[in-house]
LODO-485031 format. One record per residue: chain; residue number from 0; residue in one letter; y, z, x of N, C-alpha, C in turn. Coordinates in Angstrom, 1 decimal, m for minus. Layout:
N
ATOM  cadena  num  residuo  n.v  n.w  n.u  ca.v  ca.w  ca.u  c.v  c.w  c.u
ATOM  A  NUM  A  Y  Z  X  Y  Z  X  Y  Z  X;
...
//
This chain:
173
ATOM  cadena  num  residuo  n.v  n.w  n.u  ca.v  ca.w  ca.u  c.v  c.w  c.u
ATOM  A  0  X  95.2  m14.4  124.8  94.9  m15.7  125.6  93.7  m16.4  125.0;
ATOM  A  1  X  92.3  m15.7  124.7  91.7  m15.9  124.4  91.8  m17.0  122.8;
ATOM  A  2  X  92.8  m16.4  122.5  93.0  m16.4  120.4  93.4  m18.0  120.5;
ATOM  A  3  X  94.4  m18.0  121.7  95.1  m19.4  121.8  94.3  m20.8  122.2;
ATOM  A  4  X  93.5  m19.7  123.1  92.6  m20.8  123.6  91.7  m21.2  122.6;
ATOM  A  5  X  90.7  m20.5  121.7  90.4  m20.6  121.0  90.8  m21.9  119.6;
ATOM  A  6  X  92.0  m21.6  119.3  92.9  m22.3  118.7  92.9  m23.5  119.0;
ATOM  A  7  X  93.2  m23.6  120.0  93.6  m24.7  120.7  92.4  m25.9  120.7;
ATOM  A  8  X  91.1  m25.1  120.8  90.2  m25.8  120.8  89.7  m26.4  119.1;
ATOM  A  9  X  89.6  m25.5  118.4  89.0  m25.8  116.8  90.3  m26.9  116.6;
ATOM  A  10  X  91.5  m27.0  117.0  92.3  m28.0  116.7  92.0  m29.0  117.1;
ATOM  A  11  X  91.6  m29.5  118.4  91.2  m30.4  118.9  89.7  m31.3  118.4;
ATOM  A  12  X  88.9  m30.5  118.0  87.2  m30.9  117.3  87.4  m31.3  115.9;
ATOM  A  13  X  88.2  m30.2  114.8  88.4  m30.4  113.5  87.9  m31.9  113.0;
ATOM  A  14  X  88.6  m33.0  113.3  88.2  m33.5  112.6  87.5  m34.7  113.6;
ATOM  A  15  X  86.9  m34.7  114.4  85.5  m35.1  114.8  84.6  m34.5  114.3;
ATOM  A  16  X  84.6  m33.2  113.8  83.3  m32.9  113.3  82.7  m33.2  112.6;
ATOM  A  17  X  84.2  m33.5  110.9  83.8  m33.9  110.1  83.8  m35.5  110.4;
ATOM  A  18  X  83.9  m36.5  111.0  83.4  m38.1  111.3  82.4  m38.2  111.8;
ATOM  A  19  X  82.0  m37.5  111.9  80.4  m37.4  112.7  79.2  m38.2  111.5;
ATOM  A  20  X  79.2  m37.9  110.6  77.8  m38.3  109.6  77.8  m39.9  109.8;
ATOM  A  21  X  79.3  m40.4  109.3  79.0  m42.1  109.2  80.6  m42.4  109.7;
ATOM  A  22  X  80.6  m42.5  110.9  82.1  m42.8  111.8  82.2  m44.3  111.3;
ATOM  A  23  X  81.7  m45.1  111.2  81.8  m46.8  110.7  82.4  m46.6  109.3;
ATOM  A  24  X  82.0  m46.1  108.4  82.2  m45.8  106.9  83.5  m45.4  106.7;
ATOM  A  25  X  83.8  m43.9  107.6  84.6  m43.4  107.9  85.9  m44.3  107.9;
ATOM  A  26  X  85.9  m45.1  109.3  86.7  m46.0  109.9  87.2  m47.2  108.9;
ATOM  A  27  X  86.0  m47.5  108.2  86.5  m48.9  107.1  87.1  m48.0  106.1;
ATOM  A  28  X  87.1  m46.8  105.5  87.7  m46.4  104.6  89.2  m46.0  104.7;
ATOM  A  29  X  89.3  m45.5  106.0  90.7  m45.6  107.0  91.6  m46.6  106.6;
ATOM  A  30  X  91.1  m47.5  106.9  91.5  m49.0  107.1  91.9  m49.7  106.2;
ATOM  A  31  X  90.9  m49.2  104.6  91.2  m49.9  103.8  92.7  m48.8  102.8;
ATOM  A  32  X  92.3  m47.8  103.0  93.5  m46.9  102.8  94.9  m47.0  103.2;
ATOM  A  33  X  94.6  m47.3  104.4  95.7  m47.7  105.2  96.9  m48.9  104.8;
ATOM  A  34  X  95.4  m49.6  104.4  96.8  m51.1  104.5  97.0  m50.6  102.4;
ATOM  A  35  X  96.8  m50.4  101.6  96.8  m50.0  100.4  97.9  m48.9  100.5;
ATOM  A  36  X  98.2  m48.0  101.1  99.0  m47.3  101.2  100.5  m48.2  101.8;
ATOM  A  37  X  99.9  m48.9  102.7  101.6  m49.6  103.4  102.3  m50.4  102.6;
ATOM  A  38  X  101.0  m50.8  101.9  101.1  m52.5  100.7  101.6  m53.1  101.6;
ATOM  A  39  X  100.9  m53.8  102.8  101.1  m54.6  103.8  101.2  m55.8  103.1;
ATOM  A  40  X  102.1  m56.9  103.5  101.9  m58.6  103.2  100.9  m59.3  103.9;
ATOM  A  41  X  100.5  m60.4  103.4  99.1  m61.2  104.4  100.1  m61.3  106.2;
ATOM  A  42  X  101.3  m61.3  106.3  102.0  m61.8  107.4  101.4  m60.4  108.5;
ATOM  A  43  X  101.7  m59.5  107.5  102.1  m57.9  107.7  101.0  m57.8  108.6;
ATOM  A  44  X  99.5  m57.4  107.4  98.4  m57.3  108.0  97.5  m57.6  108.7;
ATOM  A  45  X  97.8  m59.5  109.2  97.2  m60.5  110.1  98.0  m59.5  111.7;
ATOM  A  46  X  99.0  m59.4  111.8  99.5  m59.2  112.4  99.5  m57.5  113.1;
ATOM  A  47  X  99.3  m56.6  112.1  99.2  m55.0  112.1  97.5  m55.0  112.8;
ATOM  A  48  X  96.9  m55.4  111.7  95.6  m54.7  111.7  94.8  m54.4  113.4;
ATOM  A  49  X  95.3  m55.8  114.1  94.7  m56.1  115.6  94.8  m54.8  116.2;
ATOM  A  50  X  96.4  m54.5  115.8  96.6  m53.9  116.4  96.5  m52.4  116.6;
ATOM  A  51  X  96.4  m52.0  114.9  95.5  m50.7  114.6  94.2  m50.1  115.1;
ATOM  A  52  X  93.5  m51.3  115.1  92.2  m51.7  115.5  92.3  m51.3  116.8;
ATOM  A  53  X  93.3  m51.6  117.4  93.1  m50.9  119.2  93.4  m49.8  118.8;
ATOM  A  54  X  94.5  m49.3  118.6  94.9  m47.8  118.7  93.5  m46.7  118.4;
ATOM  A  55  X  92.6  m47.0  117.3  91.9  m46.5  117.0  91.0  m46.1  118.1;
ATOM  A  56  X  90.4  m47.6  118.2  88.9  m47.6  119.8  89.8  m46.8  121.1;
ATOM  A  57  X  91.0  m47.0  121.3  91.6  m46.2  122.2  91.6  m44.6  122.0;
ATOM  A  58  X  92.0  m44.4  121.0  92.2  m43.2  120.9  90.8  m42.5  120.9;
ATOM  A  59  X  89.8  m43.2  120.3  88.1  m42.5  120.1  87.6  m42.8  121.5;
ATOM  A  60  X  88.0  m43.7  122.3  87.6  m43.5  123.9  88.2  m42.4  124.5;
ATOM  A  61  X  89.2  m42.0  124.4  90.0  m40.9  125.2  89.6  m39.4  124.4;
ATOM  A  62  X  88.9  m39.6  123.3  88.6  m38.2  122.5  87.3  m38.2  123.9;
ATOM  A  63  X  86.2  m39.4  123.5  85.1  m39.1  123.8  85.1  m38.6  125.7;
ATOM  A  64  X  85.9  m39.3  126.2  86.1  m38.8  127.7  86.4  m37.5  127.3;
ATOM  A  65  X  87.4  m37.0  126.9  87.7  m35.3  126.9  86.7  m34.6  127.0;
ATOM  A  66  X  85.4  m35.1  125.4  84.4  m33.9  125.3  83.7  m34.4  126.1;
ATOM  A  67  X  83.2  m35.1  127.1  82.5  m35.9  128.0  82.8  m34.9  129.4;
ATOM  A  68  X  84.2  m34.8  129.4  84.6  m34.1  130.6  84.3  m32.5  130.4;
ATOM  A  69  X  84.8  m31.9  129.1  84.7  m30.8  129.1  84.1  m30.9  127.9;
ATOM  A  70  X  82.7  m30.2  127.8  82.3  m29.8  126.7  82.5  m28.7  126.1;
ATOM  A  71  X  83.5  m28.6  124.9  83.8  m27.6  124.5  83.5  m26.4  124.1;
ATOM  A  72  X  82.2  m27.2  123.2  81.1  m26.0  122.5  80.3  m25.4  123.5;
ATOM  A  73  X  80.1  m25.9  124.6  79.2  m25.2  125.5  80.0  m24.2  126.3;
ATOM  A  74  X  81.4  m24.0  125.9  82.6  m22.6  126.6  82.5  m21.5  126.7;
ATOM  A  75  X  81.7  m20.9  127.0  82.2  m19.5  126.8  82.5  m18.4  127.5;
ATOM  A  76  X  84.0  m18.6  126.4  85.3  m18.0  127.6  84.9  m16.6  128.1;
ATOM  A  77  X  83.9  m15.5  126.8  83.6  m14.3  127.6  83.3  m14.5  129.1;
ATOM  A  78  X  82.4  m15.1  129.8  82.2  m15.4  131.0  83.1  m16.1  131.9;
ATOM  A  79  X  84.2  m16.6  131.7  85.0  m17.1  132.3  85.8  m16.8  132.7;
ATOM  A  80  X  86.0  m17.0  134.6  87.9  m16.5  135.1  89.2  m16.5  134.8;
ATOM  A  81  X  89.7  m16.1  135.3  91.3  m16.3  135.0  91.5  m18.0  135.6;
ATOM  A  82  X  91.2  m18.6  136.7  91.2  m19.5  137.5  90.3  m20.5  136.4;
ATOM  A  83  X  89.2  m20.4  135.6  88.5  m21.1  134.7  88.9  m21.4  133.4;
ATOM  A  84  X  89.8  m20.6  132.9  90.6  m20.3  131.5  92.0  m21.6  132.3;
ATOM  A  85  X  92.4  m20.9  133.0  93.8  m22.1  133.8  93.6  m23.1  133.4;
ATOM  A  86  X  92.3  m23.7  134.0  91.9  m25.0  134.1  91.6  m26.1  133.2;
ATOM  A  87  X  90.9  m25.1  132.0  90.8  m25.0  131.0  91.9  m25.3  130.2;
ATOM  A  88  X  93.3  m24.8  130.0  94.1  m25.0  129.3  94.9  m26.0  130.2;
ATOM  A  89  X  94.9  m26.0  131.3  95.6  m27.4  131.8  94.8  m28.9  131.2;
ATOM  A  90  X  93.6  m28.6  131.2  92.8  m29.9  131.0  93.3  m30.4  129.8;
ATOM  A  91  X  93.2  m29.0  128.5  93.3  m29.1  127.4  94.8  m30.2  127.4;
ATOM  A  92  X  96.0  m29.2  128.1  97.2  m29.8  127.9  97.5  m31.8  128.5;
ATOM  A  93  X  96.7  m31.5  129.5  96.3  m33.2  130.1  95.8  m34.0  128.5;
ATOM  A  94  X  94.9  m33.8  128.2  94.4  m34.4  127.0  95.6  m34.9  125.9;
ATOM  A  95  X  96.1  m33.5  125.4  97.1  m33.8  124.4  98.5  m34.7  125.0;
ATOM  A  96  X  98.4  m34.6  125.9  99.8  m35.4  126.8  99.4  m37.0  126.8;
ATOM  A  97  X  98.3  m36.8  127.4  97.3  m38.6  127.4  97.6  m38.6  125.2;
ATOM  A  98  X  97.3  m37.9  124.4  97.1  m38.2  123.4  98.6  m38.9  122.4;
ATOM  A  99  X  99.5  m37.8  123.1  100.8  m38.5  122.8  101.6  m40.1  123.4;
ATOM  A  100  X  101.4  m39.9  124.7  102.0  m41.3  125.4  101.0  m42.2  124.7;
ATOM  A  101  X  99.5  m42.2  124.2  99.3  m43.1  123.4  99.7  m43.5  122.1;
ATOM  A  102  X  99.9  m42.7  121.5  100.9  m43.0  120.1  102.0  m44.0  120.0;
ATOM  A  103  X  103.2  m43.2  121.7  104.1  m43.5  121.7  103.9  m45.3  122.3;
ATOM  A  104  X  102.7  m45.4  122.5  102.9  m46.9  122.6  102.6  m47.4  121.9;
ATOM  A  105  X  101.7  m47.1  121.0  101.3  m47.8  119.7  102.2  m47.6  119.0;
ATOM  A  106  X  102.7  m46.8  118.6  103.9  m47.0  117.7  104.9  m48.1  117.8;
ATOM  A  107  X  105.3  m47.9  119.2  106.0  m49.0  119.8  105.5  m50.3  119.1;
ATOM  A  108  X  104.7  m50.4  119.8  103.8  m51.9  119.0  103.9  m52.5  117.7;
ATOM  A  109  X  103.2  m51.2  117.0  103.6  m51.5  115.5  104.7  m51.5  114.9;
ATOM  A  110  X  106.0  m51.0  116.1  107.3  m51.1  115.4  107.7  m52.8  115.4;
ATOM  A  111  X  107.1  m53.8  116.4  107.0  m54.6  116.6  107.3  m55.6  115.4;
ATOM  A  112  X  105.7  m55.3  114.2  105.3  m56.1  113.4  105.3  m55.7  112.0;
ATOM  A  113  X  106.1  m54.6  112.1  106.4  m53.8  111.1  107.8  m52.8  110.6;
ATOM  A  114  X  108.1  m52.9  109.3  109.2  m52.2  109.3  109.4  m50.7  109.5;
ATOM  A  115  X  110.4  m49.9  109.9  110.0  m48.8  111.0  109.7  m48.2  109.4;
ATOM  A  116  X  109.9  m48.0  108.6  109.2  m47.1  107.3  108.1  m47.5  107.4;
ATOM  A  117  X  107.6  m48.5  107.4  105.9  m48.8  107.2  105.8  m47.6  108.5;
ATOM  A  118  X  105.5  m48.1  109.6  105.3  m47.3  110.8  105.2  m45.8  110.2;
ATOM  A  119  X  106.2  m45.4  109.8  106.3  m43.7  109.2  105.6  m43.3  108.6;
ATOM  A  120  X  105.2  m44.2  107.6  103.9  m44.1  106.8  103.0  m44.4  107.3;
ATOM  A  121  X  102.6  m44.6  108.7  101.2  m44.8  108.8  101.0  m43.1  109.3;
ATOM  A  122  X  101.7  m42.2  110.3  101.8  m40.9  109.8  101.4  m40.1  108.7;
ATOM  A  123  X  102.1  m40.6  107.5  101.6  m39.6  106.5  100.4  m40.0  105.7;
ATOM  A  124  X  100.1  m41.5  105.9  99.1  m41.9  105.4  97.6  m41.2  106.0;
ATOM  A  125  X  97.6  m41.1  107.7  96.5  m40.5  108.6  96.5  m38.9  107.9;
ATOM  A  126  X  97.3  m38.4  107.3  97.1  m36.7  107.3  96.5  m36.7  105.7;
ATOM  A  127  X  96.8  m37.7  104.9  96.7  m37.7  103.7  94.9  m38.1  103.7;
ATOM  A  128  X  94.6  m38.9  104.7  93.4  m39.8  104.5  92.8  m38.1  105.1;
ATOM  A  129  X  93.2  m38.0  106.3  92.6  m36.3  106.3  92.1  m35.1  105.7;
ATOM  A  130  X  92.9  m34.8  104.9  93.2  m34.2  104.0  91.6  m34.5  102.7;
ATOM  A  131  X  91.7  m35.7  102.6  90.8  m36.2  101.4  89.6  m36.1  102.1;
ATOM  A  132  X  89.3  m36.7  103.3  87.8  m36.2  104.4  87.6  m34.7  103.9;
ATOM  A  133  X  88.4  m33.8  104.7  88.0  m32.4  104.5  87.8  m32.0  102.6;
ATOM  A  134  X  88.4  m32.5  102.0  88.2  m32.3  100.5  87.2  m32.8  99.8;
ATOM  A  135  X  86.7  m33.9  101.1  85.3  m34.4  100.3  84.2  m33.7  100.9;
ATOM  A  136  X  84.2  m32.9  101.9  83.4  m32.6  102.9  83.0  m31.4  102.5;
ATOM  A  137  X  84.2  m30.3  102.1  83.9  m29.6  101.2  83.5  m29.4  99.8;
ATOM  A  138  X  83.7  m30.2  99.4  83.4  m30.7  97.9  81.2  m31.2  98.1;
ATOM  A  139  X  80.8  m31.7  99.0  79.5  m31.8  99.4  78.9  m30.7  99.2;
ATOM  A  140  X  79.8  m29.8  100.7  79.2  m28.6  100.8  78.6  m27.4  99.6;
ATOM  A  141  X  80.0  m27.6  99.0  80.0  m26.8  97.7  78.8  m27.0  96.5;
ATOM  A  142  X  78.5  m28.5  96.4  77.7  m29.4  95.6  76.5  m28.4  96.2;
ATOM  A  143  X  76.2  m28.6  97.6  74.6  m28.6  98.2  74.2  m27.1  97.7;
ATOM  A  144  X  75.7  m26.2  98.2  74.8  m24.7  98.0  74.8  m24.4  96.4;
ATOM  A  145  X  75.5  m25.1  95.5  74.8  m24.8  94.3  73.4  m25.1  93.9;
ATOM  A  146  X  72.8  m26.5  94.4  72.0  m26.9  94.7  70.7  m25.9  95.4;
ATOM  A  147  X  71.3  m25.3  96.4  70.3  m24.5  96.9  70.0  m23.2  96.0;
ATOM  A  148  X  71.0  m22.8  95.2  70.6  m21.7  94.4  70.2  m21.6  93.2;
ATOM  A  149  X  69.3  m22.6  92.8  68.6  m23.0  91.9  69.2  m24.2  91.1;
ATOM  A  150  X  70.3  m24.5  91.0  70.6  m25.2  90.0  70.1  m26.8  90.3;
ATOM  A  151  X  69.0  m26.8  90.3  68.1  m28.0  90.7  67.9  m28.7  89.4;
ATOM  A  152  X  68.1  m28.7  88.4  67.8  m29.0  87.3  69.5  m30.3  87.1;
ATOM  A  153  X  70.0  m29.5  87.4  72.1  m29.7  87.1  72.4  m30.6  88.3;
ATOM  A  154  X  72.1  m32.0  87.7  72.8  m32.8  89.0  74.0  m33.0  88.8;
ATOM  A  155  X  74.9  m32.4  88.0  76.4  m32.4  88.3  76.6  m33.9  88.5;
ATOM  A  156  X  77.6  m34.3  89.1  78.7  m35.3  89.7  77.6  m36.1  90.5;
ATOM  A  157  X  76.8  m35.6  91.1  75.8  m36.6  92.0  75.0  m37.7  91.6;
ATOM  A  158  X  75.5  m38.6  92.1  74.8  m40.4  91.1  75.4  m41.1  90.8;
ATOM  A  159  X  76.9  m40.6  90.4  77.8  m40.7  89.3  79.0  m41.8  90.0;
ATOM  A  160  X  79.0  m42.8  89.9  80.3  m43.3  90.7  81.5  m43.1  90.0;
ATOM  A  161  X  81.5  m42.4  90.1  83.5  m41.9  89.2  83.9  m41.9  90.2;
ATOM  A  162  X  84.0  m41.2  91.4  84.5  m40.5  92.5  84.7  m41.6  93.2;
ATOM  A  163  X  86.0  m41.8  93.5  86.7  m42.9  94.9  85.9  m42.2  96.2;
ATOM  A  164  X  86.0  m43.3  97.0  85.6  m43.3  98.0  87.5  m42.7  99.1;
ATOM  A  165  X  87.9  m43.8  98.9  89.3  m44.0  99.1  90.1  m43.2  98.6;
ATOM  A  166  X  90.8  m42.2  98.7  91.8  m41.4  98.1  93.0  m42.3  97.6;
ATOM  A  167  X  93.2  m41.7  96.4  94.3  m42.2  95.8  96.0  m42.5  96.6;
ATOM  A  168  X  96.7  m43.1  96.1  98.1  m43.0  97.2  99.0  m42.3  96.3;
ATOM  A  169  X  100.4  m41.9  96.3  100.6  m40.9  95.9  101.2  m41.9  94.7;
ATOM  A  170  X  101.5  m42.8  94.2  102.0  m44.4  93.5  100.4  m44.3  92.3;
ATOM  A  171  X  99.4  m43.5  92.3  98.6  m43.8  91.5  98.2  m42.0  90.9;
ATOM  A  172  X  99.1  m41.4  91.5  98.4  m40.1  91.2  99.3  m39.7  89.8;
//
């Protein structure tokens, strides 16, 4: 029970954790990913973006109510009831239920102003942009503790603008 619960939770945080440093940065590189990935038309994207643009602030208001309501990191389940774990995993399941019927309206929406393949792709495009977050995140990390273990001398990659900001789409790889 515990394992699940557990689970359940690092799934939910993952990647707020990593948006945390610069969520604006974050957000415009989303965005500019996004329509680069759809190859939206000027009709497309006057028309899409508005409405991306909500889905987003929605969705990051309903994250932040969650951890607002239940702080996660402050859980711990050792000390907690059967009647506290319940409640716990009901909330949890409330959350992801609120997290789906939002989709399912935005999607809606964007089926609106967009061809349902575009739409499809905005799916694989969000796991792909994911994907490159945690690979850059770890790619830092990896940088810093070389860094910590002398290699102070060896700036490596650091300075260097080679490195996209923007992950590649799969059309350039």
């Amino acid at each position: 029970m515990k394992k699940i619960i557990i689970a359940l939770l690092m799934g939910c945080f993952a990647v707020s954790a990593f948006a945390q440093p610069d969520k604006e940065k974050i957000k415009e590189l989303k965005v500019e990913f996004l329509k680069k990935k759809l190859a939206l038309t000027e009709d497309e994207e006057k028309k899409f973006m508005p409405l991306y643009e909500k889905f987003m602030t929605e969705s990051e208001e309903l994250r932040k109510t969650f951890k607002t309501d239940i702080d996660l990191e402050d859980v711990d389940l050792t000390f907690m009831t059967d009647a506290e774990c319940e409640k716990l995993i009901n909330d949890i399941i409330e959350f992801k239920q609120k997290e789906v019927d939002l989709i399912k309206k935005h999607t809606a929406e964007f089926k609106k102003v967009l061809p349902v393949k575009k739409v499809a792709m905005i799916f694989k495009a969000e796991v792909e942009f994911r994907k490159h977050l945690f690979k850059k995140l770890k790619d830092k990390r990896k940088d810093k503790k070389k860094g910590d273990k002398g290699d102070k001398g060896d700036k490596g990659d650091k300075g260097k603008k080679g490195k996209k900001d923007v992950p590649e789409t799969e059309d350039e790889e």
